[in-house]
C-alpha positions as CSV (number, residue, x, y, z in Angstrom):
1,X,-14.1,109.0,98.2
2,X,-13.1,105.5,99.8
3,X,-12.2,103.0,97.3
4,X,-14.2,100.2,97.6
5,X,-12.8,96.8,98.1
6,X,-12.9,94.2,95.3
7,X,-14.6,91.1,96.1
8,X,-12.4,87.9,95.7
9,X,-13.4,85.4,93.0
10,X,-16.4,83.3,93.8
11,X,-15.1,80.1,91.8
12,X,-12.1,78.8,90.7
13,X,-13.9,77.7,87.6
14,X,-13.6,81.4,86.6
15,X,-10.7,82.5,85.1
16,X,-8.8,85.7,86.1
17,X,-8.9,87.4,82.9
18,X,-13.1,86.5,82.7
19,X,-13.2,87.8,86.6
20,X,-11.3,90.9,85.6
21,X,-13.4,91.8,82.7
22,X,-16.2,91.9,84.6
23,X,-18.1,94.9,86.1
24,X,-17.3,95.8,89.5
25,X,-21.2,96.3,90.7
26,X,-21.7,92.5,88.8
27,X,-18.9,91.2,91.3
28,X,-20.7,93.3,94.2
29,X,-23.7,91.5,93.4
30,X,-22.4,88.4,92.8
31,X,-21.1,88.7,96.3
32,X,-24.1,89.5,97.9
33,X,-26.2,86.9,96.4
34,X,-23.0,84.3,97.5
35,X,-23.8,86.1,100.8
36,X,-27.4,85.0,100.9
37,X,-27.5,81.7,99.8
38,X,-25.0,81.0,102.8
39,X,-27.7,82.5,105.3
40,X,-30.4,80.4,103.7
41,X,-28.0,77.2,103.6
42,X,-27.4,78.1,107.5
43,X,-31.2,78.6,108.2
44,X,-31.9,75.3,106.3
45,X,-29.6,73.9,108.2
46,X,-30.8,74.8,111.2
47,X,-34.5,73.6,110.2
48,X,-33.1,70.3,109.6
49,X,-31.5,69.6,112.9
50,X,-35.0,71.2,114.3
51,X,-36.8,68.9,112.5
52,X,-34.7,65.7,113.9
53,X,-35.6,66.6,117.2
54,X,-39.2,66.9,116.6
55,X,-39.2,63.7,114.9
56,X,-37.1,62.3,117.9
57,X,-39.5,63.2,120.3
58,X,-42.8,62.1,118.3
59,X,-41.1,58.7,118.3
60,X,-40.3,59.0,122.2
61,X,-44.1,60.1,122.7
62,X,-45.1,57.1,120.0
63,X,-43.4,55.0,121.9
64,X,-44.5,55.6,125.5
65,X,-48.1,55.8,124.4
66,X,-47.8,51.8,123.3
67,X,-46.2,50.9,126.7
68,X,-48.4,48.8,128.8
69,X,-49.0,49.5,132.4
70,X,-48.7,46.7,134.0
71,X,-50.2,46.0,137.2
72,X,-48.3,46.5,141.1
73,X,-48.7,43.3,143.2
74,X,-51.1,45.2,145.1
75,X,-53.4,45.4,142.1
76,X,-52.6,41.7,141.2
77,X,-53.8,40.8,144.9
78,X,-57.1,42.9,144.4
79,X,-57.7,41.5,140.8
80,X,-56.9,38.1,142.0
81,X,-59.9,38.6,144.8
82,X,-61.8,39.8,142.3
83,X,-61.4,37.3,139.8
84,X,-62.2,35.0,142.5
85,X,-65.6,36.4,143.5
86,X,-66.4,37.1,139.8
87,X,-66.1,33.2,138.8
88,X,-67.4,32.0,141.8
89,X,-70.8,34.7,141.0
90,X,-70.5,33.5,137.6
91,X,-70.6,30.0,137.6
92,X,-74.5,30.3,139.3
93,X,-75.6,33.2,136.7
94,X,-77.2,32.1,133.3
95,X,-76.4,34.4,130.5
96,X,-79.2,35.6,128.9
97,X,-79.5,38.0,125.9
98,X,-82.2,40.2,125.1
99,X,-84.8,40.4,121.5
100,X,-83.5,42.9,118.5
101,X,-84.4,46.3,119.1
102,X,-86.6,45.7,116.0
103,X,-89.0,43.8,117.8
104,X,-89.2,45.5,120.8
105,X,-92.3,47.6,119.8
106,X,-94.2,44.0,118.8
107,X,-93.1,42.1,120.9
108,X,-91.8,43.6,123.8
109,X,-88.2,43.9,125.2
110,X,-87.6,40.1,126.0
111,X,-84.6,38.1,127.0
112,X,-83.5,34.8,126.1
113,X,-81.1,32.1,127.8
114,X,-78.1,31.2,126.3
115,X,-77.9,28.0,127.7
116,X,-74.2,28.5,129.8
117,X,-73.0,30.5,132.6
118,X,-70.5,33.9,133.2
119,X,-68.2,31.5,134.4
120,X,-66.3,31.8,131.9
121,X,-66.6,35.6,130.9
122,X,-65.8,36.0,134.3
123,X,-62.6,33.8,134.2
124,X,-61.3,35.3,131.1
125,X,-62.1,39.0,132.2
126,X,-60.0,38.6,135.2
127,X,-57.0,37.7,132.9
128,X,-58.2,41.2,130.4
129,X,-57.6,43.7,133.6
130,X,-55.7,41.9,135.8
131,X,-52.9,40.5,133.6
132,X,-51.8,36.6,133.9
133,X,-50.6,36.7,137.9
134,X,-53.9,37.9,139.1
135,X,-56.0,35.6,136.6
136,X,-53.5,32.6,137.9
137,X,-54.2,33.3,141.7
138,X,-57.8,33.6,141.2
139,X,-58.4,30.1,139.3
140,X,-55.8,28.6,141.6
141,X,-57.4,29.7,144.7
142,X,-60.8,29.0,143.0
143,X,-59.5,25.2,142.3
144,X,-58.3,25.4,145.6
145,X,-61.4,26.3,147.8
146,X,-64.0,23.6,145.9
147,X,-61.7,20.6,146.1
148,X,-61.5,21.3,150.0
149,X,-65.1,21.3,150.1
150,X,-66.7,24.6,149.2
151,X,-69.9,24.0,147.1
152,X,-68.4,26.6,144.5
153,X,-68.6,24.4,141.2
154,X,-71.3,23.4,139.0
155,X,-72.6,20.2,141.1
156,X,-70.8,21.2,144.9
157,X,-67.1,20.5,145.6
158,X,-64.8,18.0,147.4
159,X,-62.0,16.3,146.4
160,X,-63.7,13.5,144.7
161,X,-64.7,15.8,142.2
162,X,-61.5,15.1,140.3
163,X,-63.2,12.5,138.7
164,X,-66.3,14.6,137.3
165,X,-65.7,14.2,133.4
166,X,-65.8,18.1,133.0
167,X,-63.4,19.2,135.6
168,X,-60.9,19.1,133.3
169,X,-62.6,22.4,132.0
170,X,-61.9,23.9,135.7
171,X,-58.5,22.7,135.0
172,X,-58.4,24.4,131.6
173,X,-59.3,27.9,133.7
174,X,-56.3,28.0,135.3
175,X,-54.7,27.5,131.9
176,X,-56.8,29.4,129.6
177,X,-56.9,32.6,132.5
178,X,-53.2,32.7,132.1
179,X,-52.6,32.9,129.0
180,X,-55.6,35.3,128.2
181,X,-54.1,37.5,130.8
182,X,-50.6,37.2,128.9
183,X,-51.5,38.3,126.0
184,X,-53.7,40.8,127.2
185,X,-50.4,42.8,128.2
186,X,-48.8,42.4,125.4
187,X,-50.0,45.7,123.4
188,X,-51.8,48.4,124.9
189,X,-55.4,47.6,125.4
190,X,-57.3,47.2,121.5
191,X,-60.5,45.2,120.4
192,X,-59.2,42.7,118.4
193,X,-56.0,42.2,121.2
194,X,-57.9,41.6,124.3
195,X,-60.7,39.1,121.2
196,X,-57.3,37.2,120.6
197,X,-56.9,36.8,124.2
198,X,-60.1,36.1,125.0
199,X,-60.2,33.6,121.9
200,X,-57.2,31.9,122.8
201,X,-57.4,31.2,126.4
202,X,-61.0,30.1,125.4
203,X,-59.9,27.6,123.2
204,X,-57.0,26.4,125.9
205,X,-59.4,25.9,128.5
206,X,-61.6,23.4,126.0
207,X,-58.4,21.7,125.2
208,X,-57.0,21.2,128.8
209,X,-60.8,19.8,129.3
210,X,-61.0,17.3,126.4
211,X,-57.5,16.1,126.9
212,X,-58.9,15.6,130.9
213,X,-61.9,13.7,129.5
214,X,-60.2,11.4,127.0
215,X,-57.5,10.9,129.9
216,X,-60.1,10.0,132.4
217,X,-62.5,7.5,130.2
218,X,-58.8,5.2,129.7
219,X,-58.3,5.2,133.7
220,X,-61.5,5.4,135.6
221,X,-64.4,5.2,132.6
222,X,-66.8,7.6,132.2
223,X,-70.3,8.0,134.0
224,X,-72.6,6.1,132.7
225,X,-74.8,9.5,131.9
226,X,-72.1,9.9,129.1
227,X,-71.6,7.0,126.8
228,X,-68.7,7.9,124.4
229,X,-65.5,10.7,124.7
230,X,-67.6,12.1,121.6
231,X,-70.9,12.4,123.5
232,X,-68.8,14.1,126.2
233,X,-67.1,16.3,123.9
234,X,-70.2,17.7,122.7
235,X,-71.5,18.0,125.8
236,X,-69.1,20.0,127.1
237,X,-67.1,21.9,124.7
238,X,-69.7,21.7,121.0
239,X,-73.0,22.0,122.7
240,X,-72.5,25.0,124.9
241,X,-69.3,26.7,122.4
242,X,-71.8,29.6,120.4
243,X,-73.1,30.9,123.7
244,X,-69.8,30.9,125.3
245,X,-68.5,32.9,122.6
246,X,-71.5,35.3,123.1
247,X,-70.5,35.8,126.5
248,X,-67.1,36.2,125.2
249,X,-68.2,38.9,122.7
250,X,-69.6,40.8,125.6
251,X,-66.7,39.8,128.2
252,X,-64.2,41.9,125.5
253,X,-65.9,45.0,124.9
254,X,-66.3,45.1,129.0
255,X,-62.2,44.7,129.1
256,X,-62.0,47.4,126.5
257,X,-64.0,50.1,128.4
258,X,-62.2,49.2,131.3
259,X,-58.7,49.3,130.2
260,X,-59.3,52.6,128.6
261,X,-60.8,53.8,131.6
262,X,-58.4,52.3,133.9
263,X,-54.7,52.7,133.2
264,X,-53.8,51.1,129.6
């Protein structure tokens, strides 16, 4: 019969006359479990490293999956032209909402004016889908085209309508659709991202126009229609501000639906 081979001392924290006291089969065991708990240590291991990777590549994914997609300069054209169409189409439609669904059985499905245009849904959606180049070329080219003449604004065109006390707010599109359209490519497309953009060039585009209306009343004066910067200001910016943000309201959760649908 083969004599079988001692095991060697697990730990030097055992003496030699304790290790060779004890039983042969106890030192076989001991042995084997030492044996077993290096396997598991090596498959633990081994599940750790695996479980790195993994976590590397969910932040990979995470990470392309908030990347915005930007648009190409061929998209940027085509946005531009259709940011162009859009505002010039908009500044002739009156919004209009329609009664609660409570009422409809009553009443009847009716619809109500909200006292402004799509002008400027239309100017700030441009910015949403086509980013901040695309919204830029289309107010610029919009500017453009009414000051040579084009009846495209509110009351006609021509350069002499520089001194209209609310170009400024055509002024402030150029401004506003820019930086709606920058922010709007910030993140990838959310609610309340493309209502911050929205909100913001919104409120830029009121600025640019009261800072144009103050500036004007010092140089040339106001017409005589508007008697005070404060008349004007409520004319133009607190009078028509609660449907504009209606049409705002609306303008966002078209972006949204688009975005998603679209490419971000």
């Amino acid at each position: 019969m083969p004599k079988v081979q001692e095991p060697s001392k697990p730990n030097e924290n055992i003496s030699n006359y304790e290790w060779n006291i004890t039983p042969l089969s106890v030192k076989i065991l001991i042995e084997h479990l030492q044996q077993v708990l290096q396997q598991r240590e090596h498959k633990l291991s081994n599940l750790q490293a695996e479980n790195q990777w993994l976590r590397e590549q969910l932040n990979l994914q995470l990470e392309k999956s908030s990347q915005v997609v930007l648009p190409l300069v061929p998209e940027i054209l085509l946005w531009a032209m259709v940011g162009l169409i859009l505002t010039i189409g908009g500044t002739f439609v009156t919004a209009s909402t329609i009664s609660a669904p409570w009422l409809w059985n009553s009443e009847g499905i009716t619809t109500q004016s909200l006292g402004v245009s799509f002008q400027i849904g239309a100017v700030l959606l441009t910015g949403c889908l086509g980013g901040k180049n695309a919204a830029l070329l289309a107010q610029l080219a919009y500017l453009s085209l009414g000051l040579l003449g084009l009846p495209i604004f509110n009351r006609g065109g021509g350069w002499q309508y520089i001194l209209e006390p609310h170009f400024g707010y055509l002024l402030g599109f150029v401004v506003g659709a820019w930086i709606c359209g920058n922010l709007a490519f910030q993140k990838s497309a959310s609610i309340n991202g493309l209502m911050l953009s929205c909100i913001t060039g919104f409120l830029s585009i009121h600025l640019v126009g009261i800072v144009y209306l103050v500036t004007l009343s010092f140089v040339h004066g106001l017409p005589a229609k508007i008697g005070s910067i404060s008349q004007g200001i409520y004319l133009y910016s607190l009078a028509p501000f609660s449907g504009q943000l209606a049409v705002i309201c609306g303008t966002v959760a078209i972006a949204f639906c688009l975005r998603k649908l679209m490419f971000s």
